[in-house]
Structures are given as C-alpha cells and as structure tokens.
MARDREN-395985 format. One record per atom (N, C-alpha, C): residue in three letters; atom name; x, y, z. Coordinates in steps of 0.05 Angstrom, whole numbers. Atoms other than C-alpha are relative to their C-alpha. Layout:
REM residues N
{rest ALA, atom CA, X X, Y Y, Z Z} .
...
//
This chain:
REM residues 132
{rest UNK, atom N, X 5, Y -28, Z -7} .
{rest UNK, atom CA, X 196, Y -362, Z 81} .
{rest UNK, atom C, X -30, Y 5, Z 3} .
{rest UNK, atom N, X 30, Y -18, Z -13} .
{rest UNK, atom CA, X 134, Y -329, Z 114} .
{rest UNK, atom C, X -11, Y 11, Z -29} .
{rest UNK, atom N, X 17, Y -16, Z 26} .
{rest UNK, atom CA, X 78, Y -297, Z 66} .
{rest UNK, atom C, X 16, Y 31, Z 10} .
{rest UNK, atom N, X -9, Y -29, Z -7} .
{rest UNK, atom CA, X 89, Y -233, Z 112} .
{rest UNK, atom C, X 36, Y 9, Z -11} .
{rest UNK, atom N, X -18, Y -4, Z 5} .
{rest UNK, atom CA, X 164, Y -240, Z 107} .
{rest UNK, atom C, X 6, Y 5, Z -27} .
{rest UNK, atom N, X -3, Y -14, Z 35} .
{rest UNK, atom CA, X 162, Y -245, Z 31} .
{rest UNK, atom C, X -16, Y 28, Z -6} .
{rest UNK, atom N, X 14, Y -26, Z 7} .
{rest UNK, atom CA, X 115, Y -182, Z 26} .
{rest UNK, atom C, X 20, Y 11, Z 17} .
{rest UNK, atom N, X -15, Y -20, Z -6} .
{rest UNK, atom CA, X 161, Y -145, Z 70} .
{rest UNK, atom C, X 39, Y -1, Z -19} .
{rest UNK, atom N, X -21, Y -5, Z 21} .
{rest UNK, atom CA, X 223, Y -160, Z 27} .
{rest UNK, atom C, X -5, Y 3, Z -27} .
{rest UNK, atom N, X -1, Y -9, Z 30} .
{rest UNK, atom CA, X 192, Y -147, Z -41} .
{rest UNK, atom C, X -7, Y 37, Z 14} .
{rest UNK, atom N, X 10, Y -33, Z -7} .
{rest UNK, atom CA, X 162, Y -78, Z 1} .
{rest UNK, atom C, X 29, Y 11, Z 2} .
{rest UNK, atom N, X -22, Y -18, Z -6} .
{rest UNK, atom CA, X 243, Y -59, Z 14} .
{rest UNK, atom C, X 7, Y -7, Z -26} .
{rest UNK, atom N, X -18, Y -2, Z 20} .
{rest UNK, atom CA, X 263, Y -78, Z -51} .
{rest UNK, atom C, X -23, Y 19, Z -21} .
{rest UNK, atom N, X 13, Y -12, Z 11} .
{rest UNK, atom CA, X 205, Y -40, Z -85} .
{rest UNK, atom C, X 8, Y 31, Z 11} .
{rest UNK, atom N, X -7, Y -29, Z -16} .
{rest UNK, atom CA, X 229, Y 24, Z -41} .
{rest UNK, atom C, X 25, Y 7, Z -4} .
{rest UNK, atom N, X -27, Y -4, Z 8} .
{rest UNK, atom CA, X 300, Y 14, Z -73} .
{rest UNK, atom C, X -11, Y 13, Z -23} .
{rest UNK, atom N, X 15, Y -1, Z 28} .
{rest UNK, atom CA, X 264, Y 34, Z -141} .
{rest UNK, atom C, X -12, Y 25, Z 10} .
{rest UNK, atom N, X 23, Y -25, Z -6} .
{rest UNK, atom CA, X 222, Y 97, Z -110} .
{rest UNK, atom C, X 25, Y 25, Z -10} .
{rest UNK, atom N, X -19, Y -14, Z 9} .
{rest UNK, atom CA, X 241, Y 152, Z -145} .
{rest UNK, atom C, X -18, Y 35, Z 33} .
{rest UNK, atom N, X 6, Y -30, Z -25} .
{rest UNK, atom CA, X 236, Y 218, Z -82} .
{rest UNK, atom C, X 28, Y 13, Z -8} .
{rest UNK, atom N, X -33, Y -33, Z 4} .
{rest UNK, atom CA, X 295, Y 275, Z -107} .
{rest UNK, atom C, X -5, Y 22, Z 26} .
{rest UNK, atom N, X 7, Y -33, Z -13} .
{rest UNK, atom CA, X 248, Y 332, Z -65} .
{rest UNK, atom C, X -5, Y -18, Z 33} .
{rest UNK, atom N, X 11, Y 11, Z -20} .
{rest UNK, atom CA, X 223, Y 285, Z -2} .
{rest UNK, atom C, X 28, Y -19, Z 17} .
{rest UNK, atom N, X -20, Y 17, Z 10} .
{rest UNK, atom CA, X 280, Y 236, Z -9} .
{rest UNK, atom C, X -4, Y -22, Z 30} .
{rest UNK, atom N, X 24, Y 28, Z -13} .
{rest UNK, atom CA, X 218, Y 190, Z 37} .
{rest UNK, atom C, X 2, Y -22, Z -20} .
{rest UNK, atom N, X 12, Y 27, Z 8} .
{rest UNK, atom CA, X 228, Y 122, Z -1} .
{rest UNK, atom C, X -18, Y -10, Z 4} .
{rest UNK, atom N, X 15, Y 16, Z -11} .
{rest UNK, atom CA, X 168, Y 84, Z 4} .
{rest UNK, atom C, X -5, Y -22, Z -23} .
{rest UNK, atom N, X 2, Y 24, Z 9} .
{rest UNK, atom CA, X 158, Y 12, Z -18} .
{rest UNK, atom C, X -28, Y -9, Z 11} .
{rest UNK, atom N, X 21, Y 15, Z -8} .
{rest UNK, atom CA, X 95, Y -29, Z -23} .
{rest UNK, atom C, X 2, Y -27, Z -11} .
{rest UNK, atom N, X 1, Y 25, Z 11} .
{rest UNK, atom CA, X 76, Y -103, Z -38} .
{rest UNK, atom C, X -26, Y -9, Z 4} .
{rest UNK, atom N, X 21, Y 4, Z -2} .
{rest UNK, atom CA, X 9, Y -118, Z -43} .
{rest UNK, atom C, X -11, Y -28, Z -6} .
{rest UNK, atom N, X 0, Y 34, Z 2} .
{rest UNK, atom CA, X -14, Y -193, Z -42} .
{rest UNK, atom C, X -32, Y -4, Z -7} .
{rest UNK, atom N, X 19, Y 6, Z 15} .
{rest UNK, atom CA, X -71, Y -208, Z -86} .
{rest UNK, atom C, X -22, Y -23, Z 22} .
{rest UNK, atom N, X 12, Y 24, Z -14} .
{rest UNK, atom CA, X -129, Y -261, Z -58} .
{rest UNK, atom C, X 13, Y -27, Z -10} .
{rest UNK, atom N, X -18, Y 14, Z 8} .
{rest UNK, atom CA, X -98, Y -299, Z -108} .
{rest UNK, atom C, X 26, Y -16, Z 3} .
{rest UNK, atom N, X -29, Y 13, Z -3} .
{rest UNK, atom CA, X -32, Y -304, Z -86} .
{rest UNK, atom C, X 22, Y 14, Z -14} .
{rest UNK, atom N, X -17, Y -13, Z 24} .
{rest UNK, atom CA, X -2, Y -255, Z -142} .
{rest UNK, atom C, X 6, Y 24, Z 22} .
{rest UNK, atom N, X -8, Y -24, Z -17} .
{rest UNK, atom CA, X 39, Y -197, Z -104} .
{rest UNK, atom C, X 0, Y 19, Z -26} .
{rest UNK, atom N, X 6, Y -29, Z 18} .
{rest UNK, atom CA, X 35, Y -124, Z -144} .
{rest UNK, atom C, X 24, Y 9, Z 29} .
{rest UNK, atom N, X -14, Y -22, Z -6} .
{rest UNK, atom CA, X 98, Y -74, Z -125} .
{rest UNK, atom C, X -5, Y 23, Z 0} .
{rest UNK, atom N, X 1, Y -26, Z 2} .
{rest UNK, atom CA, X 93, Y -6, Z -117} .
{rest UNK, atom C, X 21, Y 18, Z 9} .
{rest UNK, atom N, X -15, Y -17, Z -8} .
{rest UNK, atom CA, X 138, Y 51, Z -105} .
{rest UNK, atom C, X -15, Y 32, Z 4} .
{rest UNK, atom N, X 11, Y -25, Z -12} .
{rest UNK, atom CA, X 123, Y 127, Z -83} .
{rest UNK, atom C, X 15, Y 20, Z -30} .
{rest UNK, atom N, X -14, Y -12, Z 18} .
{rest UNK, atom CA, X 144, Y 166, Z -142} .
{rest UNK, atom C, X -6, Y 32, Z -9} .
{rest UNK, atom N, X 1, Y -18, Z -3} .
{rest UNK, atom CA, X 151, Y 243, Z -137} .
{rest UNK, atom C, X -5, Y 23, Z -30} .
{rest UNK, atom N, X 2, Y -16, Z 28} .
{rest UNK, atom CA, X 139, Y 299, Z -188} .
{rest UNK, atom C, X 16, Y 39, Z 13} .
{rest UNK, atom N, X -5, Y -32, Z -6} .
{rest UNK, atom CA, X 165, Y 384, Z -185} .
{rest UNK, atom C, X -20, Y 13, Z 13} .
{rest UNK, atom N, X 37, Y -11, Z -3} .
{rest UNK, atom CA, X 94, Y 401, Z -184} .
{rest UNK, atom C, X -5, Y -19, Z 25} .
{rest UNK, atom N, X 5, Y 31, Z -23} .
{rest UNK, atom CA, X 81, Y 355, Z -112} .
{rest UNK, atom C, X -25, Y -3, Z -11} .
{rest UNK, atom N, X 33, Y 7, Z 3} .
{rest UNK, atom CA, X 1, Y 358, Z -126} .
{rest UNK, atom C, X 10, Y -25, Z -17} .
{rest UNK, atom N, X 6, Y 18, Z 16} .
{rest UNK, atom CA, X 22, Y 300, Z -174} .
{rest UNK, atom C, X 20, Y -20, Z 13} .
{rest UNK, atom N, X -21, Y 22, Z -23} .
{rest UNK, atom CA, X 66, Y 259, Z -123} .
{rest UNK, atom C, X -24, Y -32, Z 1} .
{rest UNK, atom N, X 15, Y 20, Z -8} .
{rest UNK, atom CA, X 38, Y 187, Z -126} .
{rest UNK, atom C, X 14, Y -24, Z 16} .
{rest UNK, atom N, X -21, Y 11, Z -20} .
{rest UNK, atom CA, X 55, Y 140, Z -66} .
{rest UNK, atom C, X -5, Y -26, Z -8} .
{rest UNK, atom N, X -1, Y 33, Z 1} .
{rest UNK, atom CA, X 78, Y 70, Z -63} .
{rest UNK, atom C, X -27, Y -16, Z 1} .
{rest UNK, atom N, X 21, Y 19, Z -6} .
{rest UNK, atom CA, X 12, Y 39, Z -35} .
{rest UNK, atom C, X -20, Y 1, Z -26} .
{rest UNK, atom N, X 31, Y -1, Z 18} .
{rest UNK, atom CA, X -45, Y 61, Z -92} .
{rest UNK, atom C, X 24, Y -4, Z -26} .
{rest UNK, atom N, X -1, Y -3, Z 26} .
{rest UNK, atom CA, X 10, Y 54, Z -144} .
{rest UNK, atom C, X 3, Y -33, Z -2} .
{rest UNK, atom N, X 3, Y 28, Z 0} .
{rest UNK, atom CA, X 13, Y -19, Z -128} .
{rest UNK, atom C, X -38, Y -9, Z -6} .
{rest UNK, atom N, X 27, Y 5, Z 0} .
{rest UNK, atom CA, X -63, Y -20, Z -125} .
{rest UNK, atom C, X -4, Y 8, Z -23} .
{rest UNK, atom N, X 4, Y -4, Z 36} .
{rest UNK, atom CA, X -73, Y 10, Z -200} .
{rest UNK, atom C, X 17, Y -17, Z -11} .
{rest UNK, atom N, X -17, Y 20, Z 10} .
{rest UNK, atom CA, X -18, Y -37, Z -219} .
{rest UNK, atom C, X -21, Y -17, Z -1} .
{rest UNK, atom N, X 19, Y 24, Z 3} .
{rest UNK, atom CA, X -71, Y -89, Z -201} .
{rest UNK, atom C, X -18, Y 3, Z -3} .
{rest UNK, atom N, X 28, Y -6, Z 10} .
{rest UNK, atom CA, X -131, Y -65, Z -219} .
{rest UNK, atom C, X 7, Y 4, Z -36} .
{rest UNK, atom N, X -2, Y -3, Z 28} .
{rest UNK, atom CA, X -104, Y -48, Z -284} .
{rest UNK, atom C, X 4, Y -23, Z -18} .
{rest UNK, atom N, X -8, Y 16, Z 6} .
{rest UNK, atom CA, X -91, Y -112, Z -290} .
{rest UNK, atom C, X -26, Y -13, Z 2} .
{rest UNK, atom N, X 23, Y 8, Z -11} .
{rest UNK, atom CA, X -164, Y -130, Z -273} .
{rest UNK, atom C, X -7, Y -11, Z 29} .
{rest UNK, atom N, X -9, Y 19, Z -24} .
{rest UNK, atom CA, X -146, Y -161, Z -203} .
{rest UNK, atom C, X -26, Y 27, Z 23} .
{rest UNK, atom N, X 8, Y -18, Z -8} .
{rest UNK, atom CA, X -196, Y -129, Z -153} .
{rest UNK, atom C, X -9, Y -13, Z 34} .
{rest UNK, atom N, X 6, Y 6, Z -26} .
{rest UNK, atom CA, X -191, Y -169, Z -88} .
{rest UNK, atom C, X 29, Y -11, Z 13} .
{rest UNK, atom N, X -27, Y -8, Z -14} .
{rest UNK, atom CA, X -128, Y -163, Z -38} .
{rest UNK, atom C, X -1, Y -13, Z 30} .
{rest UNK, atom N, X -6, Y 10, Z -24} .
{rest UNK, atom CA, X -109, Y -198, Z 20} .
{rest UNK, atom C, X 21, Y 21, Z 31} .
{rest UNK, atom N, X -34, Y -11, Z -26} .
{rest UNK, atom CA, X -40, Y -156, Z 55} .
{rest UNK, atom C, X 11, Y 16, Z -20} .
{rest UNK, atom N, X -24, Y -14, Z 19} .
{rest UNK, atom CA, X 1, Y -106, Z 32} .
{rest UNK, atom C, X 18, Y 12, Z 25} .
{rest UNK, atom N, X -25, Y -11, Z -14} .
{rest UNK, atom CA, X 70, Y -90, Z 66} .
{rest UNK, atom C, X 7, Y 28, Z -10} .
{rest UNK, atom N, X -19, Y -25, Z 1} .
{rest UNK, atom CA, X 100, Y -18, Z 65} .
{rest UNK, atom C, X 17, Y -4, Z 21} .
{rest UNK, atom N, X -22, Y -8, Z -19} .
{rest UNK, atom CA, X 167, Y 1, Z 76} .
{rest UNK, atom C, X 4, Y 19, Z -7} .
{rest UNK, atom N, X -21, Y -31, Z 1} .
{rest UNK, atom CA, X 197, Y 70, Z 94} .
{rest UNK, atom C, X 22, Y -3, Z 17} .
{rest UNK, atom N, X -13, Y 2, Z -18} .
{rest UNK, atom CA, X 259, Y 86, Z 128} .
{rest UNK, atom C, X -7, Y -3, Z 35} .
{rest UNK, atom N, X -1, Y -9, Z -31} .
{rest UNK, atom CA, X 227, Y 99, Z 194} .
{rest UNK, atom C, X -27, Y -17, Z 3} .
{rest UNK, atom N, X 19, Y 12, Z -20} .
{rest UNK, atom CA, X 167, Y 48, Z 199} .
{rest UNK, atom C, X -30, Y 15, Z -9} .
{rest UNK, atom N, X 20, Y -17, Z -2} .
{rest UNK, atom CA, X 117, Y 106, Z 178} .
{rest UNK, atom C, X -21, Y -17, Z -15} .
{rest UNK, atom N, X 32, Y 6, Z 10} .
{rest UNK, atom CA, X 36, Y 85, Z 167} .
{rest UNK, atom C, X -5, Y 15, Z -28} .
{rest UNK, atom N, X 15, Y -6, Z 16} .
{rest UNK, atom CA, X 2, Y 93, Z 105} .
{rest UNK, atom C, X -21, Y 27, Z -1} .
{rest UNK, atom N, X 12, Y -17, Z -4} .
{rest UNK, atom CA, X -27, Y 158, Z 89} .
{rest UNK, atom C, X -32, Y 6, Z -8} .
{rest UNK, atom N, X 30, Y -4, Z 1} .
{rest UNK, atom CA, X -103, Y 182, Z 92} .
{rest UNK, atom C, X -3, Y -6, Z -33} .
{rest UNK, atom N, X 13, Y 1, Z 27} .
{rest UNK, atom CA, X -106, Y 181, Z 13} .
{rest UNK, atom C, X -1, Y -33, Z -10} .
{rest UNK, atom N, X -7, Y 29, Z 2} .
{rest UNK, atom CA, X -77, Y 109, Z 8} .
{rest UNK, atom C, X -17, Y -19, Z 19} .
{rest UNK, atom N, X 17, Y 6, Z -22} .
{rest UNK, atom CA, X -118, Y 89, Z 74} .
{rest UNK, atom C, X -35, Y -3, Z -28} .
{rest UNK, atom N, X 30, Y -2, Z 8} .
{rest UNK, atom CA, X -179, Y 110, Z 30} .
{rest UNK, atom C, X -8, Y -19, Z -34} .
{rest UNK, atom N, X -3, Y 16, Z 34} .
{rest UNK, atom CA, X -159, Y 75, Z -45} .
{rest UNK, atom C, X -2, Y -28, Z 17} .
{rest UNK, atom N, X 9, Y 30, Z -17} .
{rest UNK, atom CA, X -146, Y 10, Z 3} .
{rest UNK, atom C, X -22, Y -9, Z 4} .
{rest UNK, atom N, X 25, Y 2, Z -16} .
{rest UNK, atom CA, X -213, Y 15, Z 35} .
{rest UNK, atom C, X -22, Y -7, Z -24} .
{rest UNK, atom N, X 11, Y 1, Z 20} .
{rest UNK, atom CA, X -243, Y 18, Z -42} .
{rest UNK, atom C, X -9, Y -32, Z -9} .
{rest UNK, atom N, X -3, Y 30, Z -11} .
{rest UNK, atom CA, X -229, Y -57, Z -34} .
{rest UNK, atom C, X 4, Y -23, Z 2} .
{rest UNK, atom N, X -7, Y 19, Z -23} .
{rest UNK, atom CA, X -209, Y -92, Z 22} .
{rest UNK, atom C, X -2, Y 14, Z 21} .
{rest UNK, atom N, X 0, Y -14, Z -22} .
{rest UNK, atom CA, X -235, Y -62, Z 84} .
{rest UNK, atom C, X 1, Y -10, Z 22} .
{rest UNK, atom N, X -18, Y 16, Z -17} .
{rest UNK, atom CA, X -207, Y -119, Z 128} .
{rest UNK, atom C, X 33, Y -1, Z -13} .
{rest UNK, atom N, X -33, Y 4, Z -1} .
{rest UNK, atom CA, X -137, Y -111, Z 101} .
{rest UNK, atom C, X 23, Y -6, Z 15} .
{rest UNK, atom N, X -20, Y -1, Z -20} .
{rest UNK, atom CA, X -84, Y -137, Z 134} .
{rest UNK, atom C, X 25, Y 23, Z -10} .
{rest UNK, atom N, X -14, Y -21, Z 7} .
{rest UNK, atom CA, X -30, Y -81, Z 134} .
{rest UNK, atom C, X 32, Y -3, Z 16} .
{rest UNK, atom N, X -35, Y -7, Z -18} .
{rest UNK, atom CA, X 52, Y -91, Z 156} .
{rest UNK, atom C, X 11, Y 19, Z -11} .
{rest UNK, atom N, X -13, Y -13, Z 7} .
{rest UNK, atom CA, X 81, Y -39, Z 164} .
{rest UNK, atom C, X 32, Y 3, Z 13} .
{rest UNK, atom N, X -38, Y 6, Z -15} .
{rest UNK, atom CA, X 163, Y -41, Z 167} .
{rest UNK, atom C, X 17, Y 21, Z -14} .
{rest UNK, atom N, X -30, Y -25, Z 10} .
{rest UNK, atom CA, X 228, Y 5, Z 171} .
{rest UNK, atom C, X 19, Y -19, Z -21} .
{rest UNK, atom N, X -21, Y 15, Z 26} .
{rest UNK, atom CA, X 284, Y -5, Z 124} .
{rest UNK, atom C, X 8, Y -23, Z 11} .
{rest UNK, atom N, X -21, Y 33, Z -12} .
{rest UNK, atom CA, X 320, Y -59, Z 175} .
{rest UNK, atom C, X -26, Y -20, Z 3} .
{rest UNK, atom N, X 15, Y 31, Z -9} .
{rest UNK, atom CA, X 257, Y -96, Z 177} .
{rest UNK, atom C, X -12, Y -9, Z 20} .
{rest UNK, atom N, X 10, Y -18, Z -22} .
{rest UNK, atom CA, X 230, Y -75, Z 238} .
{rest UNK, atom C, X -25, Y 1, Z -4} .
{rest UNK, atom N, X 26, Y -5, Z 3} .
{rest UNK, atom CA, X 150, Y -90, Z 233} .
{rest UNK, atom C, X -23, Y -6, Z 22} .
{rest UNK, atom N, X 21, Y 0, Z -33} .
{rest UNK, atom CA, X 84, Y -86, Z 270} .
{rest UNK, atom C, X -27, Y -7, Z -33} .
{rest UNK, atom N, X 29, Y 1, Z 21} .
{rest UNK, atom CA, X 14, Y -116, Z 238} .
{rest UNK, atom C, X -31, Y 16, Z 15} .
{rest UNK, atom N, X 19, Y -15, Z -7} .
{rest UNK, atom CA, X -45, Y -80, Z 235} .
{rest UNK, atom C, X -25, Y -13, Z -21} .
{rest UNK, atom N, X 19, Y 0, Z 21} .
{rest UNK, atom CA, X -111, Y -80, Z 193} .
{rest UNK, atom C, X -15, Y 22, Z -12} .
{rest UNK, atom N, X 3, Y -32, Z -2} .
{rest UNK, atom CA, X -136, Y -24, Z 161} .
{rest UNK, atom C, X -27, Y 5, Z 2} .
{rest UNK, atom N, X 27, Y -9, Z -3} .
{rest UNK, atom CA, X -203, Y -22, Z 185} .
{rest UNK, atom C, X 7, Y 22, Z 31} .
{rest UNK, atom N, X -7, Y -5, Z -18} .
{rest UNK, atom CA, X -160, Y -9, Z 249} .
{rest UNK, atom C, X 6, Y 30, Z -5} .
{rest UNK, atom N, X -16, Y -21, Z 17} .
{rest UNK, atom CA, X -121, Y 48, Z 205} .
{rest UNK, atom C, X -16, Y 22, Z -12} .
{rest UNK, atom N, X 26, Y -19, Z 21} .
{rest UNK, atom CA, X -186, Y 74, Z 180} .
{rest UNK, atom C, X -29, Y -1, Z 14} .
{rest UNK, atom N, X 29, Y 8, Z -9} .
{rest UNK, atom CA, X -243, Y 70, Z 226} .
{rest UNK, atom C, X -25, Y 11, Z -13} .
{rest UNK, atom N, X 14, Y -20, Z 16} .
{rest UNK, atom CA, X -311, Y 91, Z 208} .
{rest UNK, atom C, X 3, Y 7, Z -28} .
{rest UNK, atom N, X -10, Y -13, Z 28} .
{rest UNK, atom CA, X -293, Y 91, Z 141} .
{rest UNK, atom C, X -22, Y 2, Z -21} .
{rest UNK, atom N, X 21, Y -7, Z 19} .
{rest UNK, atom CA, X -334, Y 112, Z 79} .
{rest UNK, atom C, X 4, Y -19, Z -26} .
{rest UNK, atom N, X -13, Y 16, Z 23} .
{rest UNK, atom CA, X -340, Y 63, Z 21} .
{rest UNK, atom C, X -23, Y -5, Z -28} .
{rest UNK, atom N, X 17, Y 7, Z 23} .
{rest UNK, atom CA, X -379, Y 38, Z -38} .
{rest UNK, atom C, X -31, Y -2, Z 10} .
{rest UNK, atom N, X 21, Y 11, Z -14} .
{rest UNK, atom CA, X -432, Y 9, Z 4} .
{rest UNK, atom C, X -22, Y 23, Z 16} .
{rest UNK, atom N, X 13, Y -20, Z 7} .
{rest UNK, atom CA, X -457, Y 78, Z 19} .
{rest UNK, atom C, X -7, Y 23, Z -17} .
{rest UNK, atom N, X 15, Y -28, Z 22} .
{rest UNK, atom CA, X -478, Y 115, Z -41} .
{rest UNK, atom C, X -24, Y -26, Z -16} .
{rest UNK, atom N, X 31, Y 8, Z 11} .
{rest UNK, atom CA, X -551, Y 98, Z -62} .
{rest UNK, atom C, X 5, Y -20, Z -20} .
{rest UNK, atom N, X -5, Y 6, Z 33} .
{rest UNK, atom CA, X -525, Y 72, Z -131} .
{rest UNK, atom C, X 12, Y -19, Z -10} .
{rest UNK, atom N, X -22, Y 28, Z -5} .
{rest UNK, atom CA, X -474, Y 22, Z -109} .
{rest UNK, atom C, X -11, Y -30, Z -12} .
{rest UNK, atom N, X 11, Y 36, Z 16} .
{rest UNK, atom CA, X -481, Y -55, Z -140} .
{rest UNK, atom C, X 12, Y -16, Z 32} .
//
C-alpha cells in the first residue's frame, strides 16, 4: 500500500470517530510525521461553535504535544472532498510550509496539492523580528 493511500484510509477512519451533532460535516485527518509516525485527528464540535476544533490542527497538537514538530503530508477526509480551512491552512503553515496536502471524499475520491499552493503569500515565524 501507497504512503498516500495509507494516509487517506487512516483520514476516513479518523472521520468515523468525529464527533459533528450541529454540522453533522465529518472531517478526518492523518498527518504523517517526517519520521514516518502518522497523528489522527478528527473535527470535534461544541454548543458554543467558537470552541469547534477541526480535524486538521487537532492532529497537529496531537503531535506537537507529543514533541514531534516536523510533517511531511496530511490527508483530510470529508464527505464531499472539501479543502482545509483558513485557520488549519494557517496552524499547518506554523510548520511545514511545503506540505503536501490530499484531500479526499468519503469514497476515496482525491486530488494532491501543497499547501503553499492552499496558502499563498503566507505569514509565518520567519517574519516577526524575534523569531530563532
């Protein structure tokens, strides 16, 4: 089996696990370490939305919390295929700002991208005065 193919079937089985009651948007991620270690994530909703956290950054605190702080690919899946949103675009970019990015529907259905592609112009560590 493919690297991509395994990140897009842990991304649909991580999107079986998403808890959405109000959205009832599944989203699955799989994030693939430099390492080689994949990190899951799911999209997991709250009453209050302001506290809605999505699949992609909860895979990425998964691995940061873990100390892990360099990323190769991460797959999302939603039902319909949908891109990664601006807040997730911008935790990604925190870094890996060559990321490779598949994004696939529930049947599996994908397209690759990168998210410098996903994020042009983007803003990152490397500009604030203060940065290491």
């Amino acid at each position: 089996m493919t690297t991509t193919q395994t990140l897009i079937d842990r991304a649909l089985a991580a999107r079986e696990k998403a808890y959405a009651p109000y959205s009832k948007y599944k989203v699955g991620a799989a994030l693939l370490t430099a390492d080689g270690e994949i990190y899951e994530g799911c999209n997991v909703e709250n009453a209050a939305y302001g506290l809605c956290m999505c699949a992609e950054r909860t895979a990425v605190f998964k691995a940061v919390s873990d100390g892990v702080r360099e990323f190769a690919a991460i797959a999302v899946a939603t039902e319909n295929g949908g891109s990664p949103c601006g807040s997730c675009r911008q935790v990604l970019r925190e870094f890996a700002p060559d990321l490779t990015v598949i994004i696939t529907d529930a049947a599996g259905n994908f397209r690759e991208t990168t998210l410098s592609q996903l994020l042009p112009d983007s803003f990152g560590p490397e500009q604030l005065s203060n940065s290491e």
